[in-house]
C-alpha positions as CSV (number, residue, x, y, z in Angstrom):
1,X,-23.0,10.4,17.2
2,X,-21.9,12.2,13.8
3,X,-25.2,11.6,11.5
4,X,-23.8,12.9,7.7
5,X,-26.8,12.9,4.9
6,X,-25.5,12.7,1.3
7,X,-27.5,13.9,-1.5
8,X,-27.0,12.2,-5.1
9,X,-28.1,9.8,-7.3
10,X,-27.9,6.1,-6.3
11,X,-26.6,2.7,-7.5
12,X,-26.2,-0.7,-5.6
13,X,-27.2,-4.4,-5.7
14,X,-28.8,-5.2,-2.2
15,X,-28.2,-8.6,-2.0
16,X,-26.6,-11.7,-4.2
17,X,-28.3,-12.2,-7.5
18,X,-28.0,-14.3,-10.9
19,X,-29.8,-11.5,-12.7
20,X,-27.4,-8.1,-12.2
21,X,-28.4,-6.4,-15.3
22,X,-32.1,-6.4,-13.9
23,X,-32.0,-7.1,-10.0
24,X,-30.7,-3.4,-8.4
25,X,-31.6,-0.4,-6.5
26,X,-31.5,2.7,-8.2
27,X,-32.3,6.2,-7.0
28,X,-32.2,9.5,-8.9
29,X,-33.0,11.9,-6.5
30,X,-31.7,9.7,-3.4
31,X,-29.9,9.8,-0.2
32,X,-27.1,8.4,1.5
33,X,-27.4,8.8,5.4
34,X,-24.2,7.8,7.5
35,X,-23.2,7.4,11.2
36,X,-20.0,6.4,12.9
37,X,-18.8,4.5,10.2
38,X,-21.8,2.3,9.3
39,X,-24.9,3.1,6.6
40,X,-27.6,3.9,8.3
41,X,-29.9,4.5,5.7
42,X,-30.4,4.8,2.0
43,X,-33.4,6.2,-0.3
44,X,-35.2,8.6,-1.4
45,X,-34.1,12.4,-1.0
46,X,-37.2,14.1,0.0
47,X,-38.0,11.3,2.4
48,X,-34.5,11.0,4.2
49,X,-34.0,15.0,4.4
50,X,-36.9,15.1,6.6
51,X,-36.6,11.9,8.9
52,X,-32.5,13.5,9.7
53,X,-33.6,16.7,9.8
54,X,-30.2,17.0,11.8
55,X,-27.8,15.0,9.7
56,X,-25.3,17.1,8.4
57,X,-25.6,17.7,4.5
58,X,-23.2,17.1,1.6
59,X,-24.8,18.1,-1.7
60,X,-23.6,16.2,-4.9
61,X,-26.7,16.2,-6.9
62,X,-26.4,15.4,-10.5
63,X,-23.5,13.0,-9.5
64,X,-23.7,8.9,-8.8
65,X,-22.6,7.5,-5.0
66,X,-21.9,3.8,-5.5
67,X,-20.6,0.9,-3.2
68,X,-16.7,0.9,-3.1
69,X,-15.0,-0.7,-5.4
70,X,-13.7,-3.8,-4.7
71,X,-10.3,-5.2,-5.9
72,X,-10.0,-9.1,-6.1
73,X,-6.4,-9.5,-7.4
74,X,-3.6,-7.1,-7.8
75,X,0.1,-7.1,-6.7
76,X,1.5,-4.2,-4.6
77,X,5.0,-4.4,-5.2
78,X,4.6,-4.1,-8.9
79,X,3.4,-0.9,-8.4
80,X,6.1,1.1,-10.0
81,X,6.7,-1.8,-12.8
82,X,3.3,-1.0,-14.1
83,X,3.4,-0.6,-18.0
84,X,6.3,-2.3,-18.3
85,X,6.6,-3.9,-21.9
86,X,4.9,-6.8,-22.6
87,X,6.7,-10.4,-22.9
88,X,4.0,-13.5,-22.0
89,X,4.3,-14.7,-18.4
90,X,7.0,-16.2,-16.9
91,X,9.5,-14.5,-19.3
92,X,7.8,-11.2,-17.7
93,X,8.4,-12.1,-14.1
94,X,11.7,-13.0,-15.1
95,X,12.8,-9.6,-16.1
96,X,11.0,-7.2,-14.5
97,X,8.7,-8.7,-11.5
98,X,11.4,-10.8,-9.6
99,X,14.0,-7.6,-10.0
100,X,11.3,-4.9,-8.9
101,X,10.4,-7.4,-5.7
102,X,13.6,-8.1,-4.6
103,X,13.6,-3.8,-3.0
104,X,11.0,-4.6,-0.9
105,X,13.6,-6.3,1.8
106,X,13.6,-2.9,2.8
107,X,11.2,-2.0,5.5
108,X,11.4,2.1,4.4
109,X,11.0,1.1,0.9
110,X,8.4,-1.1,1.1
111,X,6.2,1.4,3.5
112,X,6.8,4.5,0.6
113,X,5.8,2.1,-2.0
114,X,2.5,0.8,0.4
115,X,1.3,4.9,0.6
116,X,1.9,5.7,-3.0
117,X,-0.3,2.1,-3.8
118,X,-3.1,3.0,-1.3
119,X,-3.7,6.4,-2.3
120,X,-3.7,5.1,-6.0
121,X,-6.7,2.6,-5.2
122,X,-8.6,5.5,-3.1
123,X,-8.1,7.9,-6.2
124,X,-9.5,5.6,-8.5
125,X,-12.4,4.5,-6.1
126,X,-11.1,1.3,-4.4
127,X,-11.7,0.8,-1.3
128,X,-11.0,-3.0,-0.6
129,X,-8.7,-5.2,-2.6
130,X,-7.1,-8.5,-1.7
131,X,-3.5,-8.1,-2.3
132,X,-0.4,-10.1,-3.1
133,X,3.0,-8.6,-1.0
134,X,6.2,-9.4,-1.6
135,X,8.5,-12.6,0.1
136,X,9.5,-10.2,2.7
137,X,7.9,-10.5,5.7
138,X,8.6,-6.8,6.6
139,X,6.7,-5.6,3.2
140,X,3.5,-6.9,4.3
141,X,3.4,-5.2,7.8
142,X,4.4,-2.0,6.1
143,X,1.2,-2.9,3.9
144,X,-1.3,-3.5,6.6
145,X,0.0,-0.6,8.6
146,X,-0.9,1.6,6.0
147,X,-4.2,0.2,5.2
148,X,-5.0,0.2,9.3
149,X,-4.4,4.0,9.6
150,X,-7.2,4.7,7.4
151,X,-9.3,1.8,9.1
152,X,-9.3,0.5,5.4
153,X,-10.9,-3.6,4.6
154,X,-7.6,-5.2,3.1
155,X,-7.0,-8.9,2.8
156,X,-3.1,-9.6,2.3
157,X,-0.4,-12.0,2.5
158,X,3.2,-12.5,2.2
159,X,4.1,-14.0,-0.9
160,X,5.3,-17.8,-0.6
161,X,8.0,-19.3,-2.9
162,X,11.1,-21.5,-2.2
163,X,12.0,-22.3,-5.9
164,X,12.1,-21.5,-9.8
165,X,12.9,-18.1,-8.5
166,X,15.9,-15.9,-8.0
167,X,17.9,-17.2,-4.4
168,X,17.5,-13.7,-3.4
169,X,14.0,-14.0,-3.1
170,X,13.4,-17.3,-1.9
171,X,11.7,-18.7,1.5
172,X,11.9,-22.0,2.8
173,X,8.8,-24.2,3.5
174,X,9.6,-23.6,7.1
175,X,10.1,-19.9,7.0
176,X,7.0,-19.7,4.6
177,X,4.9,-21.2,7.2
178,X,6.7,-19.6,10.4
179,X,6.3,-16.0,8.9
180,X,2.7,-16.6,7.9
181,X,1.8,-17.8,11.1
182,X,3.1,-14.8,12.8
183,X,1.7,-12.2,10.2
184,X,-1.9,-14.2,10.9
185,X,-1.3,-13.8,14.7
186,X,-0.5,-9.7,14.3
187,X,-3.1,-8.6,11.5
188,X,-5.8,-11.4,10.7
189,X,-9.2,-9.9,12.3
190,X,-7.6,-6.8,13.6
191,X,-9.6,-3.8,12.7
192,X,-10.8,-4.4,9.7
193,X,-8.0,-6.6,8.2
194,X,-7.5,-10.2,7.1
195,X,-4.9,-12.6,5.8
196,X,-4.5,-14.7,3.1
197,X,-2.2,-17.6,2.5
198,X,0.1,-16.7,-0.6
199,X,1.7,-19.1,-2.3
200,X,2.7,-17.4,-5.6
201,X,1.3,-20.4,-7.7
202,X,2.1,-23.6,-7.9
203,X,5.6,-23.6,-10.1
204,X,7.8,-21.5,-7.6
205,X,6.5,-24.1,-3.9
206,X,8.1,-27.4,-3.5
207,X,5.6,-29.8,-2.8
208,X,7.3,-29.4,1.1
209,X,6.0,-25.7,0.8
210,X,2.2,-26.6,-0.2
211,X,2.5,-29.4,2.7
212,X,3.4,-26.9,4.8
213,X,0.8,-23.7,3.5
214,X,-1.2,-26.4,3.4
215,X,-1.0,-26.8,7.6
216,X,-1.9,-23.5,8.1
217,X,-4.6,-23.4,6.3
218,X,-5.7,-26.1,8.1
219,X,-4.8,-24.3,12.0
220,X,-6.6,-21.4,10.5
221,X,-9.8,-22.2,8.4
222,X,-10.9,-18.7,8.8
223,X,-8.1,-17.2,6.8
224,X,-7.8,-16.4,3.1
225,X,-6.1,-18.4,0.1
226,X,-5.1,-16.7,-3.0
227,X,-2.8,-18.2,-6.1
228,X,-2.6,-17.9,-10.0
229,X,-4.7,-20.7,-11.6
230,X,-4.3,-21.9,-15.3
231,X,-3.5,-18.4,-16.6
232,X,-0.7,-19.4,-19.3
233,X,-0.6,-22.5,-21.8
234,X,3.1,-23.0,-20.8
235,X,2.8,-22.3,-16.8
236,X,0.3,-25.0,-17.3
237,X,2.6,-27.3,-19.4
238,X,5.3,-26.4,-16.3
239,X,2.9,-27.1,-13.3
240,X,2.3,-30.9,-15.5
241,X,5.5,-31.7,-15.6
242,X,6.9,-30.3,-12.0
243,X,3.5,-32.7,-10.3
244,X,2.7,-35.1,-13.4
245,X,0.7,-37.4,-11.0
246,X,-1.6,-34.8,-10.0
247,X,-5.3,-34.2,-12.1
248,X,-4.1,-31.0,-13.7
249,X,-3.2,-27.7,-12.0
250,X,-6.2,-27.4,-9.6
251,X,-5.8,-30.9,-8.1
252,X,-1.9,-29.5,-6.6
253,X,-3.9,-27.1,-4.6
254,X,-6.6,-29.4,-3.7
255,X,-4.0,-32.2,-2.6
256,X,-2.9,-29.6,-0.6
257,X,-6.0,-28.5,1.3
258,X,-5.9,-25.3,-0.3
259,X,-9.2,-25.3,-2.2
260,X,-12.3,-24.2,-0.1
261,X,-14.4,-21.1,0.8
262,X,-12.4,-18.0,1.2
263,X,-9.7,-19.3,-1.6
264,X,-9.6,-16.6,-4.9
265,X,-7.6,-17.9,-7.4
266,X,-6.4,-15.7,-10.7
267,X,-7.2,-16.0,-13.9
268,X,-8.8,-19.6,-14.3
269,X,-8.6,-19.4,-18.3
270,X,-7.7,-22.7,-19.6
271,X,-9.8,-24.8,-17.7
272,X,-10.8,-28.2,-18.0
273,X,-14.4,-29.2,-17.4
274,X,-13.6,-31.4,-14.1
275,X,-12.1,-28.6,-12.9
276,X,-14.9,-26.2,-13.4
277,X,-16.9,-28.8,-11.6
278,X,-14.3,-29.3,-8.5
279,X,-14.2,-25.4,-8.1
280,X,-17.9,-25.2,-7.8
281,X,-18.1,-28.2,-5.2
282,X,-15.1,-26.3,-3.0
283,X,-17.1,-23.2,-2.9
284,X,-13.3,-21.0,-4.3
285,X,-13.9,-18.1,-6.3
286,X,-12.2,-16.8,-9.0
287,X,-10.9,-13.3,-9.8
288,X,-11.2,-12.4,-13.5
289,X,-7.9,-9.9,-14.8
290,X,-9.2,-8.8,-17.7
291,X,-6.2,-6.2,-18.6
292,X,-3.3,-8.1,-17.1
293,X,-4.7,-11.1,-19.7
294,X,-5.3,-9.1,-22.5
295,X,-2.0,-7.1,-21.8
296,X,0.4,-10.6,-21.4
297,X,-1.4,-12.4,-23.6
298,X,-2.7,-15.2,-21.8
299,X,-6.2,-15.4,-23.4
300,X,-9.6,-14.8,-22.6
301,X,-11.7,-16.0,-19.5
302,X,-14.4,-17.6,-20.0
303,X,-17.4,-16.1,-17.9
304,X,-20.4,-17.6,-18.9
305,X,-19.2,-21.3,-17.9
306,X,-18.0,-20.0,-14.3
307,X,-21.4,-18.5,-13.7
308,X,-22.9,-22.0,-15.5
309,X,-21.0,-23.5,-12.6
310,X,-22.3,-21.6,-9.7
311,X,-18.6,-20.2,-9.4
312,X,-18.8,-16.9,-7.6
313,X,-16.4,-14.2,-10.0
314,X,-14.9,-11.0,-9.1
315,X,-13.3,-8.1,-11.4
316,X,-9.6,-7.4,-10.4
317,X,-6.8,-5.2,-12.1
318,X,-3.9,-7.1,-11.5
319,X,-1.5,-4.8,-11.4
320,X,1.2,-4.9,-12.6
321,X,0.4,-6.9,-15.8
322,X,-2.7,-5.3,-15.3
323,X,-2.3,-1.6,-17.2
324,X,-4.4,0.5,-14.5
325,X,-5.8,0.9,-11.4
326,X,-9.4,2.2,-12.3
327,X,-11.9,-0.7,-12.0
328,X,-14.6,1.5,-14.2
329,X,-11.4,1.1,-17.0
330,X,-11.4,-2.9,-15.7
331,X,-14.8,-3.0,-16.6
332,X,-14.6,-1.7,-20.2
333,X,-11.7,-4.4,-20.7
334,X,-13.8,-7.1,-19.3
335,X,-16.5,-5.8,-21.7
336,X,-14.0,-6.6,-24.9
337,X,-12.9,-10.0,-23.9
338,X,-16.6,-10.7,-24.0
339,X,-16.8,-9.7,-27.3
340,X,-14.0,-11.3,-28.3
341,X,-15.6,-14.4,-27.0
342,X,-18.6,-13.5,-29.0
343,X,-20.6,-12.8,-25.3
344,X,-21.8,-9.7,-24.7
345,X,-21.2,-8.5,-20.9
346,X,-24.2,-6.4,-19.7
347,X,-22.7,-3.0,-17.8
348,X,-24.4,-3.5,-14.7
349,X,-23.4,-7.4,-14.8
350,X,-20.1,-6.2,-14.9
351,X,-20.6,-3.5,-12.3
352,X,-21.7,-6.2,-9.7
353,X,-18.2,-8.2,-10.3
354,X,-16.5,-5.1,-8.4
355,X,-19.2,-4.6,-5.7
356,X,-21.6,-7.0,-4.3
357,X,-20.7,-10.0,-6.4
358,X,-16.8,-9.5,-5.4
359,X,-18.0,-9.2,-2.0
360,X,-20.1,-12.4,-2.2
361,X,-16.9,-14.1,-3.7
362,X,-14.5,-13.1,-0.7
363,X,-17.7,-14.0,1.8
364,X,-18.0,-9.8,3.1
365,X,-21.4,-9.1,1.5
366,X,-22.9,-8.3,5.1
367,X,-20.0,-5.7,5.5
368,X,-19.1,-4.0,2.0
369,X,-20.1,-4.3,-1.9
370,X,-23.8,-2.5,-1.0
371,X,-24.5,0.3,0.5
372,X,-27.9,-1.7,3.0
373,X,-28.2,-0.5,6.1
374,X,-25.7,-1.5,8.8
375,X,-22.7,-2.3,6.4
376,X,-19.8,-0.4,6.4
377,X,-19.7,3.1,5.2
378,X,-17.6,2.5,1.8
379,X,-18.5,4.4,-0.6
380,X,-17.6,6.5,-4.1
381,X,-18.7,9.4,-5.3
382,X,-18.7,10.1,-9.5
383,X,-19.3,12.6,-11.4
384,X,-20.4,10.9,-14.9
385,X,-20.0,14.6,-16.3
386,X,-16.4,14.8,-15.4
387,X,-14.8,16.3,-19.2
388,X,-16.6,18.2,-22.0
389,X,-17.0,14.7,-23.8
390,X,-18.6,13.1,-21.0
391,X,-21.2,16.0,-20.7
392,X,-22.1,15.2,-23.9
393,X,-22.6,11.5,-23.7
394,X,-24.0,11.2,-20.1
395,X,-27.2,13.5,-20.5
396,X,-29.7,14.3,-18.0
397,X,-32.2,11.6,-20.0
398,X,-29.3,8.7,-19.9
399,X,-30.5,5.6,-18.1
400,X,-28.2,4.6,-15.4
401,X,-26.9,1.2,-17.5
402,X,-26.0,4.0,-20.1
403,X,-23.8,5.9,-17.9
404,X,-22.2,3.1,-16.0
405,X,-21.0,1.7,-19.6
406,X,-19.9,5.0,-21.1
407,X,-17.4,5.4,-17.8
408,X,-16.2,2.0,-18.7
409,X,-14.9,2.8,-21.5
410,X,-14.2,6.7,-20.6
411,X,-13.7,7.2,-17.2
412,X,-10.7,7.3,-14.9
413,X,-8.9,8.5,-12.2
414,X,-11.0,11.9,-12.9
415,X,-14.3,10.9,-13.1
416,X,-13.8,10.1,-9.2
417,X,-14.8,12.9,-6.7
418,X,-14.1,11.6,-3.6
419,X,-14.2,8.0,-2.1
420,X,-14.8,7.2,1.7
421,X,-13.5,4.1,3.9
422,X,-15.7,3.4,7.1
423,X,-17.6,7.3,6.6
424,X,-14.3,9.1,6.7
425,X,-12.6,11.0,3.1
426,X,-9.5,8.8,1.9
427,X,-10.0,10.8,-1.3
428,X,-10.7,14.0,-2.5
429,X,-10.5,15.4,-6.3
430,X,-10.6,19.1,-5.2
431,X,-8.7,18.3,-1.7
């Protein structure tokens, strides 16, 4: 049995908590001690170094190891569409999602495009995400593939929509459920993957499609659910007048037995209070897109009620309305909406939203989000001193809440030195 010790300082939340900004585990002088894939242990230097006197050493002292991050909502076949100009939602997908999507038919394409969106999340410090795929049932094996050869936690699914979309990228409620069913059968609990049923949101499935997502979910109450949610004033004006006998948007994916533990819904902006109150009864999380809001338009989540409701929230990029791939950057965005909102987001409230509290929404805290003994070995290393300006601002004397905000607003792909999936190096800086 490999036994690696890694010397650093340390930053994790141990276990679910209402109190983030106070309720963490933070060692200067610590160490990280790994075997076979799992955590072993986690503490002090001194102490660790000489209970594994034979663990072999990796010295990063004066830099931060940290829990993986943890992506809750992002699209992988809008990889190369990131940055694309502006336009509010559904003019957006219109001219530049729906023509980027349609490429992923093909299997080759769609397995280049799966590498080069991998190794993007592992050089930014990702090293889970729940992911939206494409119609095409081929682009989501070539996704899991990818994620399985570098025993990587992914949750996935094929994206469902047989209307109020191009013909060339339409399913049918049939194939919608047939393909599902046999992606669930091939990846869900293999290794370390999962699937989630994908409808795209409610405006592109007839109500035959729901019926029939709604089926599987039933046959399989162990899988994942993931939709868009009250993200855009007119999407929501369209989902009222496509099912104008349902209770708003929410209540089409309640009708339709998609609402329950395990289901992460975007964006959740304009909500109405009984649907605040419904979410928090059906145990569904949501997964807050800072950037892809600010970036389209769409407005700003509201935090503070979600967390008034019990309503478990996670940070996610979005990409491609989101603009990057960096969570730290996430973070800084999800910072401004609160102040926008007149709320001020602590940094380490924010920094459990991509760790433990994202694992707690997506029900994996015993596996990833913390580094506690027995999890899986997914971690990051940073280097808070990564640029001449950093230096300066992240001093020796800084207080850990200090550094983690000042790479939320500074940090990116550089300030990442290497990040590891199950005790194995997906990323190296120097590499």
């Amino acid at each position: 049995m490999t036994t690696k010790i890694y010397f650093a300082s340390i930053l994790h939340f141990s276990q679910k908590t209402q109190q983030p900004k106070d309720d963490f585990s933070y060692f200067k002088d610590g160490a990280l001690v790994t075997r076979n894939g799992k955590i072993e242990a986690i503490g002090d230097a001194k102490s660790l170094s000489e209970q594994y006197v034979e663990a072999i050493p990796a010295d990063y002292r004066g830099q931060l190891i940290v829990p993986g991050f943890i992506d809750s909502h992002l699209h992988f076949p809008q990889t190369e569409m990131l940055a694309s100009y502006g336009e509010q939602l559904l003019d957006w997908l219109d001219n530049y999602t729906f023509p980027t999507e349609k490429k992923f038919a093909d299997p080759e394409y769609a397995a280049k495009i799966a590498d080069v969106f991998l190794r993007q999340l592992y050089r930014h410090g990702t090293t889970s995400a729940m992911v939206y795929s494409s119609v095409h049932q081929c682009a989501a094996d070539a996704l899991f593939g990818a994620a399985q050869k570098n025993n990587m936690l992914l949750i996935a699914g094929k994206v469902c929509m047989d209307r109020h979309c191009p013909t060339w990228l339409q399913d049918t409620p049939e194939i919608a459920q047939k393909e599902s069913a046999e992606l669930i059968e091939r990846w869900h609990g293999k290794d370390r993957l999962h699937y989630a049923i994908t409808p795209r949101f409610a405006p592109t499935s007839s109500r035959e499609q729901l019926h029939a997502l709604g089926e599987l979910a039933q046959q399989y109450p162990d899988v994942y659910i993931q939709s868009h949610l009250n993200e855009n004033l007119n999407e929501i004006e369209w989902v009222n007048s496509l099912f104008p006998d349902y209770n708003g948007y929410l209540d089409v994916y309640d009708k339709f037995n998609m609402l329950r533990p395990k289901s992460m819904f975007g964006h959740c902006i304009h909500m109405q209070e009984h649907e605040w109150q419904r979410m928090a009864d059906s145990g569904a999380s949501i997964a807050f897109c800072p950037t892809s809001n600010l970036f389209l338009g769409s407005g700003l989540f509201d935090l503070v009620t979600a967390e008034k409701y019990n309503i478990p929230v996670a940070l996610a990029t979005d990409v491609g309305a989101g603009t990057t791939f960096s969570m730290l950057r996430t973070l800084g965005e999800a910072y401004k909406v609160g102040q926008l909102r007149g709320e001020q987001l602590q940094p380490l409230h924010g920094f459990y939203l991509m760790t433990q509290g994202a694992a707690v929404a997506q029900d994996l805290d015993d596996q990833i989000g913390n580094l506690n003994p027995g999890t899986d070995a997914d971690f990051v290393i940073i280097d808070p001193h990564f640029d001449e300006l950093t230096r300066l601002r992240c001093e020796e004397q800084s207080e850990i809440k200090e550094i983690i905000f000042a790479l939320s607003m500074l940090a990116d792909d550089r300030a990442i030195t290497a990040t590891y999936i199950a005790g194995e190096p997906v990323y190296q800086a120097n590499a």
